[in-house]
C-alpha positions in Angstrom: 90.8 80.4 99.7 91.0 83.9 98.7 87.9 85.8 97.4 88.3 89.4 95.9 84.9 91.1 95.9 83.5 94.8 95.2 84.4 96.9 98.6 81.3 97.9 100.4 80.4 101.4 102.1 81.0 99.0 105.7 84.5 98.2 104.5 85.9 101.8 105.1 87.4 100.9 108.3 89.0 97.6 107.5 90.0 99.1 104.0 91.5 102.1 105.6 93.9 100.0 108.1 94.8 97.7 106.1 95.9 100.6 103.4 97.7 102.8 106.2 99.5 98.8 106.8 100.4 98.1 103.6 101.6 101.9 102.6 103.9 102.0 106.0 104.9 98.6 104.9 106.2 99.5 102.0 107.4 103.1 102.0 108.3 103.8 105.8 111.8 102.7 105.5 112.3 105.0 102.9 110.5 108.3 104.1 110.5 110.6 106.9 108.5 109.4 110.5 106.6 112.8 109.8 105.7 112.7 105.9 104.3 109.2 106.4 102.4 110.6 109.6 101.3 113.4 107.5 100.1 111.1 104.2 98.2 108.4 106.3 96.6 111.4 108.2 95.3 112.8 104.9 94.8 109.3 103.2 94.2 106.7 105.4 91.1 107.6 107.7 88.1 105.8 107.7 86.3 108.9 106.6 88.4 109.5 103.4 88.0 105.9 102.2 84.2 106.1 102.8 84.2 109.1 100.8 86.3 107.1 98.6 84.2 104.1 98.2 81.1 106.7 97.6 82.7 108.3 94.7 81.0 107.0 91.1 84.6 107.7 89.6 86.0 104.6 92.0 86.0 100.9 92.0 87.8 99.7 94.6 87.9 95.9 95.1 89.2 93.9 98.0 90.8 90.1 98.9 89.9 88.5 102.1 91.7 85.9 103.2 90.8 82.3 104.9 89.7 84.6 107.8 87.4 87.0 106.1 90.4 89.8 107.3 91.0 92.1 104.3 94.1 90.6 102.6 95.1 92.9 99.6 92.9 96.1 97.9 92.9 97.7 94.7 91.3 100.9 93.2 90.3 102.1 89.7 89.7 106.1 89.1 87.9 107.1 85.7 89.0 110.6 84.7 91.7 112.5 82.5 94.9 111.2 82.4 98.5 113.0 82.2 99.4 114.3 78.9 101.7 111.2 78.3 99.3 108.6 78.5 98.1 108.7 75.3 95.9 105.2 74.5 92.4 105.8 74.3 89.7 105.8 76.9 92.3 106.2 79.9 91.5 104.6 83.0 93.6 104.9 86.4 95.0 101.7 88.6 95.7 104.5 91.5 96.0 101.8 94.4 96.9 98.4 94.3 98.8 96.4 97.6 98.5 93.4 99.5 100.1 92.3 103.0 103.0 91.5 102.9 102.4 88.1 104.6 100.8 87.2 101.2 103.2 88.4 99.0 104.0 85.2 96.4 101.0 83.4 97.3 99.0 84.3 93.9 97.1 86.9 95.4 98.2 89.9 93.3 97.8 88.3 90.4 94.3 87.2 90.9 93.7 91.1 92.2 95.4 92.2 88.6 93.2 89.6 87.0 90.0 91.3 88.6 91.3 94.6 87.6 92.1 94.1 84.2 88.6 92.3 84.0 86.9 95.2 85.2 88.9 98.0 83.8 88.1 96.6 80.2 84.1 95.9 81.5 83.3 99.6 82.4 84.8 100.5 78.8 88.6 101.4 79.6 91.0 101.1 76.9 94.2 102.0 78.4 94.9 101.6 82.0 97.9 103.5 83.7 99.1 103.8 87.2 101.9 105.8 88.9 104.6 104.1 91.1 107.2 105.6 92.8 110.9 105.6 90.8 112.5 103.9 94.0 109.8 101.2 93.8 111.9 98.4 91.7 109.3 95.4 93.0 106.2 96.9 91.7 107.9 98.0 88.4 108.4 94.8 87.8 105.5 93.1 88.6 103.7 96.2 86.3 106.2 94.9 83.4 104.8 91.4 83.8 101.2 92.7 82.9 102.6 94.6 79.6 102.4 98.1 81.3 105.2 100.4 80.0 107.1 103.6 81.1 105.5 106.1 79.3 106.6 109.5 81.8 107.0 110.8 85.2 104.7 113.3 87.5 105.6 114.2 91.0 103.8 112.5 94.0 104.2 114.9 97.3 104.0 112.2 100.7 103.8 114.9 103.4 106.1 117.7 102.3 108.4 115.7 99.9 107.9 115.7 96.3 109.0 112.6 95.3 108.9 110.9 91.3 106.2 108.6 90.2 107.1 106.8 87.2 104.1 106.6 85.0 103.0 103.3 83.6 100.3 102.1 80.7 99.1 99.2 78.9 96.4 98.6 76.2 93.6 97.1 77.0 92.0 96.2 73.9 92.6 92.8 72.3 95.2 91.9 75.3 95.0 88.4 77.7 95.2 89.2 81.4 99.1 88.9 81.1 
């Protein structure tokens, strides 16, 4: 059984291993040994997601497994959007991953369920994400939840700029899927 809960100030150090795991997971194959060390240096540290998880601009939620281990995480940002994400009242889905010993298990969709949910509770009418061009999966798995291609903005991982695409959906009058 899978529970996906609010992330606590005393998660930052399970929430920041399991995000430097599932961001190696999926983008080290593709990347440079020292831009990855470089990202998870700057992103990944137990400090940064505690400052993280303090920020009033976050909600950051997280699955536990059968264990109680952190299975899967996701993040909302408030805040301005890019010019080409134009619904109103803009919202950002800027981290969303789960282990990939639970990928096809149902867990990322009840973690986009929870999202959605909560998006649309603290008064978001769009909700938009980046994902990186090379990312086909998640593209995908976006498309399935109505989010659209709407532009592009460049995402530097250590010293490479690298293409996000740019994805949004409407939140208002819209199921979970």
């Amino acid at each position: 059984m899978t529970r996906i809960r609010l992330a606590l100030p005393a998660d930052a150090a399970a929430l920041a291993a399991l995000a430097e795991r599932t961001f190696r997971a999926t983008f080290a194959v593709d990347n440079t040994p020292a831009d990855m060390e470089a990202h998870v240096a700057q992103s990944y540290s137990p400090a940064h997601q505690a400052r993280e998880l303090s920020e009033p601009a976050r909600t950051t939620f997280v699955a536990e497994g059968p264990s109680g281990a952190l299975a899967a995480y996701a993040q909302l940002r408030a805040g301005a959007a890019p010019a080409c994400v134009t619904g109103p009242a803009p919202m950002e889905l800027c981290h969303f991953y789960v282990e990939s010993a639970d990928h096809g298990r149902g867990l990322a969709q009840e973690l986009m369920a929870a999202v959605l949910e909560a998006a649309a509770q603290e008064g978001a009418a769009t909700l938009w994400l980046g994902v990186w061009e090379r990312n086909p999966r998640a593209m995908a798995f976006y498309r399935k939840y109505g989010f659209v291609d709407v532009g592009a903005h460049t995402f530097v991982l250590g010293s490479d700029p690298q293409t996000d695409r740019l994805m949004a959906r409407s939140l208002v009058n819209a199921g979970a899927a």
